[in-house]
N, C-alpha and C positions, 0 to 999 in steps of 0.2 A: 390812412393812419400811419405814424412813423414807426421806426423801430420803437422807440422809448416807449410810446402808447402802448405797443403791443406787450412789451415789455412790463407795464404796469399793471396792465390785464392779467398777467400773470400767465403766460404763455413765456416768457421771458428769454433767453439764450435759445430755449429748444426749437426757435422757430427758423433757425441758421440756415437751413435747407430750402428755406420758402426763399429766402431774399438772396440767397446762391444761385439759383434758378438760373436759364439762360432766356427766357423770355418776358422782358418789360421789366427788369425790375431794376436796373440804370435809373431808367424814368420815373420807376415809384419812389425812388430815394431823390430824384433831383439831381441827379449826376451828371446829365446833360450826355449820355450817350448811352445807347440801348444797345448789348451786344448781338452780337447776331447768335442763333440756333445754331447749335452743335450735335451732330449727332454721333450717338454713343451705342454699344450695345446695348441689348434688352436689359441685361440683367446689370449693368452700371446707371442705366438710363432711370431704374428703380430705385435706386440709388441715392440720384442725383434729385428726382423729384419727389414729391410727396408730400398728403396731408400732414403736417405733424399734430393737428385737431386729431387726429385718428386712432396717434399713437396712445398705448396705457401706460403712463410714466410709473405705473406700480409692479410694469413686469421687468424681463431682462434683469440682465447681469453688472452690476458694478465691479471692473476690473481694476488691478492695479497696471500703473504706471508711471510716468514721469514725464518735466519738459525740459527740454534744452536748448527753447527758443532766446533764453537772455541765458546771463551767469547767476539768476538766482536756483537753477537748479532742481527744483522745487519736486515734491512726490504727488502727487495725483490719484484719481480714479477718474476712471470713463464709465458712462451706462453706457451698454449696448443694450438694441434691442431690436431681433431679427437683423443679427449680422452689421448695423448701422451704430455710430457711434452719434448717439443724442445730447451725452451732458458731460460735463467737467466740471469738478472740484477737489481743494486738496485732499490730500490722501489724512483722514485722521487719527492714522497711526505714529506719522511724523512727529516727534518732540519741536519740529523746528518752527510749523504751522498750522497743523493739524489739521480743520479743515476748510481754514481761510485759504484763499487764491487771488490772484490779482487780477484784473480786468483783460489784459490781453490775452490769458490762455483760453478762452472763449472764443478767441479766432482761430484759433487749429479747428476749430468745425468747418469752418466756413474752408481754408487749406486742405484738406484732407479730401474734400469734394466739390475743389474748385475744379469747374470743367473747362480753366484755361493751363491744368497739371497738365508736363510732360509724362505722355501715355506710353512710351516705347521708342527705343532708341533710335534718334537721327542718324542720318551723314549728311554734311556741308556739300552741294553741286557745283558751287558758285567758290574757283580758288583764287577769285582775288577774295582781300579783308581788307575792313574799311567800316566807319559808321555809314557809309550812303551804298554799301553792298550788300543786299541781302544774302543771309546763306545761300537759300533756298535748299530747303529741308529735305530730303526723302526720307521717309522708314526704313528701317533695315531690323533684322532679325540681331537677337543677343549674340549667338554667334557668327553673326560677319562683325557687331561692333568689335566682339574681345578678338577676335582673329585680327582685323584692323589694327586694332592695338597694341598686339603682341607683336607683330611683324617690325609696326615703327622701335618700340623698345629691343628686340633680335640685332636689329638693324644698330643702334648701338652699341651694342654689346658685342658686336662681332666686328665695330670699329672701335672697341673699346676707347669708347666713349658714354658710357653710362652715365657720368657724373655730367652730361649735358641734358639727363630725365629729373626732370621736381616734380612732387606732388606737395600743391596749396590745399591746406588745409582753413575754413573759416569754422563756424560752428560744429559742432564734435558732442561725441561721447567718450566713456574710458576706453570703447575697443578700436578708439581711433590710436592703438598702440600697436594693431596690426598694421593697419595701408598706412599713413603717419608715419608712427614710431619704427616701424620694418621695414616694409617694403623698400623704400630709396636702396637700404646698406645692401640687402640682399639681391639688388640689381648694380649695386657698387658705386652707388649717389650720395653726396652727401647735402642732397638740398630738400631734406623737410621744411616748408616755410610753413608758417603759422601764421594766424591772426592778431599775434598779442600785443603786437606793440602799436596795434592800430586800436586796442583795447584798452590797456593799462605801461606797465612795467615803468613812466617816471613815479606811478602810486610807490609802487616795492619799491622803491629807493632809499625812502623814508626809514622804515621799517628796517630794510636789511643791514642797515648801516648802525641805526641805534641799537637790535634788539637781534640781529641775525635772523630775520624772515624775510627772505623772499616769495611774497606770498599776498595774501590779505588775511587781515585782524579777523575774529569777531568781538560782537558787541555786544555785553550783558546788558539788554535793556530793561528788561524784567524789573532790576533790583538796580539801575542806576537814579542818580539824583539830580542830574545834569546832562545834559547831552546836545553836544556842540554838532552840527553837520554843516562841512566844510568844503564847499564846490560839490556838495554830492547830494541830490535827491532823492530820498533811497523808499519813498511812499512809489515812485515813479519808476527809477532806474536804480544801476546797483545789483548786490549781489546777495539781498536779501527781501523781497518787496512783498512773499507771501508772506512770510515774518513779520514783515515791519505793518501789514496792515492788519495783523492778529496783536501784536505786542503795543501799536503804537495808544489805544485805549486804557492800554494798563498803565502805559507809564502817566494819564492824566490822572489814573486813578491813582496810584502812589505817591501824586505830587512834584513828579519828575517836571523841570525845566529844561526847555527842549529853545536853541537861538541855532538860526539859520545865517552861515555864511555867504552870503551869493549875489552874483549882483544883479539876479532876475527873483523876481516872487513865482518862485516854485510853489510845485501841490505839495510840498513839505512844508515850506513857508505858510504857505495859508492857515496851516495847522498849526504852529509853534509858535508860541510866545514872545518869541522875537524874531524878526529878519533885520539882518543889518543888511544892507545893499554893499559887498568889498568895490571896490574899484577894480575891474580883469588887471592883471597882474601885480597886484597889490597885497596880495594872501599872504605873504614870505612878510613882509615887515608886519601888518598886523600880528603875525602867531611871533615875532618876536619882540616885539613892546609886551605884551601876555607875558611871554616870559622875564622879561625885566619888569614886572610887576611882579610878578608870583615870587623871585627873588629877594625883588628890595622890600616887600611886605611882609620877609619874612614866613611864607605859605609854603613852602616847599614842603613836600614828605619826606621829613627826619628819617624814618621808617625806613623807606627804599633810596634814598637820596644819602641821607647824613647829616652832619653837623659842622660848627665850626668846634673847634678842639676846648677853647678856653673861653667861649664865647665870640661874636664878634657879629656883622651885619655886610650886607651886600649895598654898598651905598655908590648911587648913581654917578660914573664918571669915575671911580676910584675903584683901583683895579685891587683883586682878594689876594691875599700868598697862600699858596697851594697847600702849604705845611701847615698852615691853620685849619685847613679842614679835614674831615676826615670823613671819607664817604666807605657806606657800605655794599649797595647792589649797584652802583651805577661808577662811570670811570668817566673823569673830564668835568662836570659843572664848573668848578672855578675857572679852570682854561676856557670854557666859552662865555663865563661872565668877562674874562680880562679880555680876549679877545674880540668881542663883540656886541655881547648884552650890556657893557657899562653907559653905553651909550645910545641903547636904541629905546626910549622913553616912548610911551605914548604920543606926547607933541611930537617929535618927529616922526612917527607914523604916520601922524592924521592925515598930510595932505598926501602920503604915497597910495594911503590902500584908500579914503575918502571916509573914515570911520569917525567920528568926533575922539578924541585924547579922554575926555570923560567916556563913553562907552566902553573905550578898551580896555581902562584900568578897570571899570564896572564888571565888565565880562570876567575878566582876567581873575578879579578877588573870588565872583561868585562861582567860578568854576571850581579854584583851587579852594575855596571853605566846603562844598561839597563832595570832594574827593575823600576817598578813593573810589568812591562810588558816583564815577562820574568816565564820561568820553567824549573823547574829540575825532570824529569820526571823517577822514579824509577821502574824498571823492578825489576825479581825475581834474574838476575845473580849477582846481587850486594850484595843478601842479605840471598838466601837461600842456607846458609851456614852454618857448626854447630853452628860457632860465629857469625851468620849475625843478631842478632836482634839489636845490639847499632847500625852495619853497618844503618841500616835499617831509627833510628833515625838521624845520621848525616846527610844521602843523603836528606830526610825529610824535615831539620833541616834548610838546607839552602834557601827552599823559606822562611820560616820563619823570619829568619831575613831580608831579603832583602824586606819584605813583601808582597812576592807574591804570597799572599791566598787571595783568593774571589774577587781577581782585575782584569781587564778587562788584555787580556794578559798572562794570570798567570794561578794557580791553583785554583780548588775550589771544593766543594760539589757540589752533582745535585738535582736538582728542584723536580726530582722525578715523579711517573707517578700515579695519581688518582684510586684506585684500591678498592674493597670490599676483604675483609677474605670470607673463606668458613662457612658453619655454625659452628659451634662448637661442637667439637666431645667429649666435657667433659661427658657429661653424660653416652657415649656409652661407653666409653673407660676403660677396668678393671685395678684393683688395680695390681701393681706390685712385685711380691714373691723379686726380687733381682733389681733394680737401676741401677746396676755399666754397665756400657758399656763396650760392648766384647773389644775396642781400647785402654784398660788401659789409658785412659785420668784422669789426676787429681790427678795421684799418682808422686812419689818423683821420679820416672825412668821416669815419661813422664807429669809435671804438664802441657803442652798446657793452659797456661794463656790467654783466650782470652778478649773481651770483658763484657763475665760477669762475671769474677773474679773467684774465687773457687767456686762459687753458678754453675755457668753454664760455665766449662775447655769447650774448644777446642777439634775440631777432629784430632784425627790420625789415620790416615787412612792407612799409611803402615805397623802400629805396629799390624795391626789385627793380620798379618800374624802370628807376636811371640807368639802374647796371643793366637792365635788358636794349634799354637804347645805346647807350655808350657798349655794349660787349665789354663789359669790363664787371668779371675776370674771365668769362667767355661768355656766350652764346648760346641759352638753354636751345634745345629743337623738339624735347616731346614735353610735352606740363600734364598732368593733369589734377586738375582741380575741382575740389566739392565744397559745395552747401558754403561756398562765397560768392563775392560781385565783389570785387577790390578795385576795378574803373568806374567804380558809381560810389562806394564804400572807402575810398581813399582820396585824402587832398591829392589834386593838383590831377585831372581826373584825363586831360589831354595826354600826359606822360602816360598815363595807362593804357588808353587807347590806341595812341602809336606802338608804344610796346607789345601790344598782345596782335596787332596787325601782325609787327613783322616776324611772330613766332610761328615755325614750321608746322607745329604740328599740337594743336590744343584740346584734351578731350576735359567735359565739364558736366560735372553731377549736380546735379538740384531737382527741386522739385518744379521749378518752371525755369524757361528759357526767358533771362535776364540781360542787364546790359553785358558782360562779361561772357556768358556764352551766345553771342553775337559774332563771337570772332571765333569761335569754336571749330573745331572738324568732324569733332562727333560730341553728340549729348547721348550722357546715358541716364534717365532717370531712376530717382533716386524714391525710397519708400519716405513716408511720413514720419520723421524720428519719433513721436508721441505713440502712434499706433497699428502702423506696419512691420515692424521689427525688434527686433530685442535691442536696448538699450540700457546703460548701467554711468550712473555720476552719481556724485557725493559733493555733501555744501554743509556748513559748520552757520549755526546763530546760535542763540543763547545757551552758549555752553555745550552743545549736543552738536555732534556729527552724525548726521543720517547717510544714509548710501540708498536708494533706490533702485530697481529693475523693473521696468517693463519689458514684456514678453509681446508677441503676438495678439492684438487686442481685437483686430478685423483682421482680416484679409486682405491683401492691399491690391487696393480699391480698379487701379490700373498694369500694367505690366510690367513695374518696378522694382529693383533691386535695392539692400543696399550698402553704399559703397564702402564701408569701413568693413567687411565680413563678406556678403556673397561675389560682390566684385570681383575681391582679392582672390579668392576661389575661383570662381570662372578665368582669372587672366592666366590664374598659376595652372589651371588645365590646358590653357593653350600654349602656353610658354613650355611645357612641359612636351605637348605634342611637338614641337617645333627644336626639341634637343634640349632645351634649359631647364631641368629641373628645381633648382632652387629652391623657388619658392612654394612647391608642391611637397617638397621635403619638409621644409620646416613646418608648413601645414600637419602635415602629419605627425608631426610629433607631438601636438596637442592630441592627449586622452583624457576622455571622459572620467571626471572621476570616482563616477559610481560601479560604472559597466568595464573602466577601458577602451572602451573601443573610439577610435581615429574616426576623422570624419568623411562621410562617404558622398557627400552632396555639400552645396552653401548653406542651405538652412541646417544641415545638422551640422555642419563648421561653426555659424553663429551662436547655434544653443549652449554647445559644449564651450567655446572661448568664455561666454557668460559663468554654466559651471564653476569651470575653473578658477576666473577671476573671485569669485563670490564663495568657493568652498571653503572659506576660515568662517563665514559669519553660518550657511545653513549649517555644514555640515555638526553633527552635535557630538563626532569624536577630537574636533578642533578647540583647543583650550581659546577661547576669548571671551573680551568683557564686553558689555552691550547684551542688548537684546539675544535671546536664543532660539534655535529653531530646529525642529525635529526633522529634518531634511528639505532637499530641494523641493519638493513638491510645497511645503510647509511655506516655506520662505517667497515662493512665487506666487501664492496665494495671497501672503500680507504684502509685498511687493516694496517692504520697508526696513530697513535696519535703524537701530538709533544706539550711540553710545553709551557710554557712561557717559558723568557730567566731569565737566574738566575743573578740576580740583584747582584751589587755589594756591598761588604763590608757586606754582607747579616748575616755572622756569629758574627761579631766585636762585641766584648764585650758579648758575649751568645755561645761560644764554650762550646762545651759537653766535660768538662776537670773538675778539684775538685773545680779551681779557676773562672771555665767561661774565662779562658784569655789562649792563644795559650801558653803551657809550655816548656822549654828548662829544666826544672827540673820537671817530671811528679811527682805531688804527690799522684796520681795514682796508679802508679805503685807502690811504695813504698810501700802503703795502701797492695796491693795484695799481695805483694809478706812477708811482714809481719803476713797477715791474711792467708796466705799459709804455714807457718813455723811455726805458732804457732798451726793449727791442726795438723801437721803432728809431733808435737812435737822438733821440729829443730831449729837453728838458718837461716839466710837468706843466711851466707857465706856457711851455709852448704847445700842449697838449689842449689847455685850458683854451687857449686865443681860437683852435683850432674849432674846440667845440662853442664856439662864440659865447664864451663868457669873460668876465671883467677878471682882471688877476692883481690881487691883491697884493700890496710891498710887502705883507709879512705871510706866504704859503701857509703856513699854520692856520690861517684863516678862514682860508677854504673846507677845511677839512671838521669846522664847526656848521651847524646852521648858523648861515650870515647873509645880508641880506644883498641881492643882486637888481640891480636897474630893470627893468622891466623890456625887453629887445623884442615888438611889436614889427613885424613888415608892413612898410606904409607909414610908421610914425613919423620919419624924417619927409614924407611930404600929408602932414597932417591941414594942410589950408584946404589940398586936395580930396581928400580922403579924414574927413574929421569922426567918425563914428568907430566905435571899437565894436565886431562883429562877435555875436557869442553865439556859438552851437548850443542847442541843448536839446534836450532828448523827450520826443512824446511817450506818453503815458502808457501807448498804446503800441511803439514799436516792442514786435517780437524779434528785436536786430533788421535781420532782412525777411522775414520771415512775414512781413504785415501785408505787402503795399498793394496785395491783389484781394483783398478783405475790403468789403460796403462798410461794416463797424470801423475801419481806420479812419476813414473820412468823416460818417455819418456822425460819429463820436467825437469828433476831434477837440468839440467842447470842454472837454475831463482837465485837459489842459489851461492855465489859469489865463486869461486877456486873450485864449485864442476860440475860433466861430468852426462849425461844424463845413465840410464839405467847401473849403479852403485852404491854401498853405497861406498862414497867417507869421508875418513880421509885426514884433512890438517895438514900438517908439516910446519913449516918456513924449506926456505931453508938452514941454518945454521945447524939445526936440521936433517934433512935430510941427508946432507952431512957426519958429523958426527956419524952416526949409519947407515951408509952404505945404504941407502933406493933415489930408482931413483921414479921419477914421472909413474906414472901405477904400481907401486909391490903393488903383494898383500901382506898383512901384517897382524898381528895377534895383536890385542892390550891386556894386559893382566895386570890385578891387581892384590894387594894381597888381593883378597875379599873371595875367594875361589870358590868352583863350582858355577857356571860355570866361572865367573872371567876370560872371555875373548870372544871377537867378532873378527871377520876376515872382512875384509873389503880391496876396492881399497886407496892404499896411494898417493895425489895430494899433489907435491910440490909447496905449496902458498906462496908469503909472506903479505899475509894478516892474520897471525898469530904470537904470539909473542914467541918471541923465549924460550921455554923449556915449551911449553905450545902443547896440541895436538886436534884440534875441531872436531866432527863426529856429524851430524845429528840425533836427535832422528827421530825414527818411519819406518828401516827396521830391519831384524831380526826375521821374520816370520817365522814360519814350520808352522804355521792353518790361517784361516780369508780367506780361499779362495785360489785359483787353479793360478792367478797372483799375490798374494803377497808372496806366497810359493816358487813362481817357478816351481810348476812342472804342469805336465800334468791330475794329478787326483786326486780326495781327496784321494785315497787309496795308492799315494803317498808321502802325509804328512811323514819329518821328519824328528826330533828334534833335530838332529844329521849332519844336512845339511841345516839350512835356508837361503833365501835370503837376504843377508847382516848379518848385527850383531845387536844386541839388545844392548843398551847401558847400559840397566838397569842388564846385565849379567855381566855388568863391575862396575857399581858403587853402592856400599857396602848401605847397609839398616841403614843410620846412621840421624841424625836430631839434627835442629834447637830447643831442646827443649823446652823454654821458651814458645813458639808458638808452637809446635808440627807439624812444616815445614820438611817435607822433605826436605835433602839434593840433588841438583840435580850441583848446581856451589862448586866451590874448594870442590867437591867431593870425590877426589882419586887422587893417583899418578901412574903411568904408565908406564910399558916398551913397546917396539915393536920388534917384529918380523920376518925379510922376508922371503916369506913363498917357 
């Protein structure tokens, strides 16, 4: 019987334990490879097997917690029962989802007691590195790893070379603001690198330009009347999806009209009333024909917009005098009608983004008659493009006019969640020999303009890989890195590999030995963010800001730490033996805020940083608004916080902009990107050329959303390469967090034109037909990116794809991460040479959104195929 069957039997998720198994059950699923037996202790081995027929699903304990397998954040409850974690759903204290959940958190069961988890800490035997060298692993005890450890960082430090230590950061919680956010300064490094801009940040570009957020919106969908999703699936991926599968019912029920942008039929698409297929790089002039509609229609919102003074109209091709109008909350409109919008009509959109001239104006009116209670909700595929940051502004651009910021309905900021800092680590923290960050941010090949201007660039997080092969601006020697894979998770996946070869010295946390700790020195593993450790994040949807903790929900399961809290503890006892106290100082200055008292072990380090952070929401002599709680014990119990509702019109007239007033001409921007040019010694057109964009005869141009050429690798030998390749995202990725999960494969259906227990590529059938490819070939996709510059995969004829375009799932592509996302039968079968599916990031070239210093992951590349 398959999953599903059993599932319909109603046995349903609890039976995650059976099909975890380590004997035959490859084969019962069709996997095509049986792992072998693992032997475990008695009492894990109890664990790991069992009737779950046997179990009473009316005993044990519902605990609270939370996930932080994607960014929607979400609050949870686990049943335990007899110490075993059997069920997951959301938490229905949440204002945000109550107690809807989304299909992928059902695979932290199957995670939590995969018995391909890192069980205790390795060392590397094997010093060469290499994909075709194995480590070869020994165990070793906690303390020789940290002792290890501390000796390599000693060792800088007393060549005063500190600022040659990073710690990579991928998935997190908020106490990623001890190891993250501290530790580097207090060893006197200035290289926290992040994930984010392998994530978002050309999204925040939009935003922070018109409206002063650097951040993401939410989205009243509750009480909207329209709702636009624009490169963004947000039923699938995104930063809201237990939400959006609680909320997205109502809004059929209220009537709401929901048109999907995208040029794949998403599991949003399927749902919505319309999908237009964009054309990949096509977004930026569609959202700006929308706006020369909503204009010359007359639609705008008087309200938050304005007026003309004595009367007058926006008529196509004839530019407004500024003095005629007179705007209220917003700064610029006419400057971007004269500049830009006079001329960008519907017909000339049609053939850049592929939308008909009637749709757009269609879309365009029914948006703006439904507002303010309406949203244009902007994902990354619209934007994280080389050219996507004006993209980025348009899409933006149009609640703005129609005024649907901070309105019931609409878009807005969040309320935010009541929190303390940790102490302050200025005192402890040494002076730095060298500043610059290993990610070349701030320089004229990669300015990442973010939020703080040239004072404080953006991360980029893929360019490590260059600057670690070029040594430019030095030579990291100790890394260490958790809960990522950034040479399997990052275009252009060969730079990564070379680079992490020739690193001296790499220690890597997770919870399985992946591609990335492959080249490692030491693994330390890592607890289960869900239900081995305390954990604390906060996420804003409709209107409400919740904050969540999870505590200790099991026991964890093997003999793992983890690395944001007990790590940092164990490293600082040794560093501390070894003459560096530092970091065992600043430790200590965290107290308790009940008792006082410092922390005397890593688990009581852990509980109390929680405390701490969290004592304005339990404690009940803390003045806040939201939810209340009659102390800690109280608050761990409900394991949720939720705000008040965020009031409307809440920003009007005090946006965080130069003006205070929502900008269609950021002068902001301008400010930076001047004050960028004049240190680097340049002009701004020569700033622009640099970040490979078009630069317009009149600069003022730029600094409106306008529309830019679409700059595709591969387009200029499209005879070669004729398909536009689109990343998109399964249903069912929990980030990196899925690919040793039966349910990833077994499932893979959930996903719209794709087949269970394949990595399936969509073709339109037109496309199809034409390059000889029937539904089931396997097929090879291949760019001009170079090694490896191609993935093999099953090709499904969809036509829920648009023709000359080709969609492939990120997140198979495996040779490590485990013995089922490999494929095979043994880790001593790992190889690199054979993975299951294709890695998309082996197709699309290491190129970026510079301006933001966004990976490119949409209008990525262009593509041929195959049959193989």
């Amino acid at each position: 019987m398959s999953l599903k069957e059993i599932m319909q039997r109603g046995i349903k998720r609890r039976t995650f334990l059976t099909v975890t198994g380590v004997t035959g059950i490859a084969a019962f699923f069709g996997l095509g490879c049986e792992p072998e037996e693992v032997d475990e202790p008695e009492e894990v081995d109890e664990l790991l097997h069992y009737d779950p027929a046997e179990l009473d699903y009316d005993e044990g304990e519902w605990k609270p917690t939370g996930c932080s397998g994607c960014t929607s954040w979400c609050a949870k409850v686990a049943q335990v029962i007899d110490g075993r974690v059997v069920r997951v759903q959301g938490n229905p204290e949440s204002k945000l989802h109550g107690e809807s959940s989304c299909p992928r958190v059902h695979l932290t069961l199957q995670q939590v007691y995969d018995p391909d988890r890192l069980k205790q800490p390795m060392r590397r035997t094997n010093p060469n590195k290499g994909l075709d060298e194995d480590p070869q692993w020994e165990p070793i005890s906690w303390d020789e790893a940290m002792d290890e450890l501390a000796d390599k960082i000693m060792d800088l430090i007393e060549r005063d070379e500190a600022h040659k230590f990073a710690l990579f950061r991928g998935r997190y919680t908020s106490l990623n603001s001890i190891n993250y956010g501290t530790l580097p300064s207090l060893l006197g490094s200035p290289n926290n690198i992040s994930h984010s801009s392998i994530c978002a940040e050309a999204e925040k570009w939009g935003p922070y330009y018109t409206e002063g957020m650097w951040g993401y919106r939410d989205h009243d969908l509750d009480n909207t009347k329209y709702a636009i999703f624009w490169g963004v699936d947000p039923l699938s991926t995104n930063r809201m999806v237990s939400s959006m599968l609680d909320v997205w019912p109502k809004m059929m029920e209220n009537g709401a009209k929901v048109v999907v942008i995208d040029p794949r039929y998403s599991a949003s698409a399927s749902k919505a009333h319309e999908w237009l297929p964009v054309k990949s790089g096509g977004d930026g002039a569609m959202a700006l024909a929308m706006a020369h509609v909503i204009l010359k229609e007359g639609l705008w919102c008087r309200e938050f917009v304005g007026d003309f003074v004595n009367g007058g109209e926006f008529v196509p091709g004839e530019e407004v005098n500024e003095d005629d109008f007179e705007e209220t909350e917003t700064k610029g409109v006419v400057k971007w009608w004269n500049l830009e919008l006079k001329d960008r009509t519907p017909e000339w959109a049609e053939d850049i983004c592929g939308i008909s001239a009637e749709d757009i104006e269609r879309i365009a009116i029914e948006f703006a008659e439904a507002a303010p209670q309406a949203t244009c909700w902007m994902g990354g595929g619209a934007v994280m493009q080389i050219r996507g940051a004006p993209n980025s502004m348009a899409v933006t651009a149009l609640n703005g006019l129609v005024g649907a910021v901070d309105r019931e309905g609409a878009t807005s900021d969040g309320m935010g969640a009541p929190t303390n800092s940790f102490p302050s680590a200025d005192d402890f923290s040494r002076d730095m020999v060298d500043d610059r960050k290993i990610d070349q941010r701030g320089t004229l090949q990669m300015p990442a303009i973010a939020d703080g201007g040239i004072s404080s660039p953006g991360v980029v997080t893929n360019n490590v890989a260059r600057a670690l092969n070029d040594e430019d601006p030095y030579m990291l020697e100790v890394v260490w890195s958790y809960w990522n894979n950034w040479n399997y998770s990052g275009p252009g996946t060969d730079r990564w590999n070379e680079a992490l070869a020739k690193l001296d010295f790499l220690v890597h946390s997770g919870t399985h030995e992946n591609e990335m700790a492959w080249f490692a020195d030491l693994l330390l593993p890592s607890t289960h963010h869900m239900f081995e450790q305390y954990s604390i994040l906060s996420q804003k949807a409709r209107r409400y800001t919740h904050l969540w903790m999870g505590s200790r929900v099991i026991d964890p399961v093997f003999d793992v730490k983890n690395p944001e809290t007990e790590m940092v503890y164990m490293l600082a006892e040794k560093l501390e033996e070894k003459g560096f106290s530092n970091v065992m100082d600043w430790i200590q200055t965290f107290e308790d805020p009940e008792t006082g008292d410092t922390p005397g072990d890593p688990i009581e380090f852990e509980e109390i940083a929680c405390k701490i952070m969290t004592q304005p929401i339990w404690d009940p002599d803390e003045e806040t608004d939201g939810d209340q709680f009659n102390g800690w014990e109280d608050f761990k119990e409900v394991g949720v916080y939720n705000s008040d509702k965020y009031p409307e019109r809440h920003r009007w007239g005090n946006f965080d902009t130069e003006s205070g007033k929502y900008e269609f001409y950021p002068e902001r921007m301008k400010k930076y990107f001047e004050e960028f040019a004049e240190e680097k010694g340049i002009s701004v057109e020569e700033l622009l050329e640099a970040c490979d964009y078009q630069v317009p005869d009149d600069l003022d141009k730029f600094y409106v959303p306008h529309y830019q050429e679409p700059l595709i690798p591969g387009q200029d030998q499209e005879d070669e390469y004729p398909l536009t390749f689109i990343d998109s995202k399964s249903r069912l990725n929990r980030e990196g967090r899925a690919p040793n999960c039966y349910w990833y494969y077994e499932l893979n259906d959930v996903n719209p034109g794709m087949k269970p227990d394949e990595d399936s590529a969509l073709i339109n059938p037109d496309d199809a037909a034409e390059y000889g490819i029937e539904d089931g070939d396997e097929i090879r996709i291949i760019s001009p990116t170079g090694e490896p510059g191609e993935a093999v995969c099953t090709a499904r004829v969809f036509p829920g794809v648009r023709p000359g375009e080709i969609v492939k799932a990120f997140g198979q592509g495996h040779w490590s991460h485990g013995r089922v996302a490999a494929g095979v039968n043994s880790r001593d079968d790992y190889d690199r040479n054979n993975p299951r599916g294709g890695n998309n990031n082996d197709i699309i070239p290491a190129v970026y959104e510079k301006l933001s210093g966004s990976t490119v992951f949409y209008a990525g590349t262009k593509v041929r195929i195959e049959k193989i």
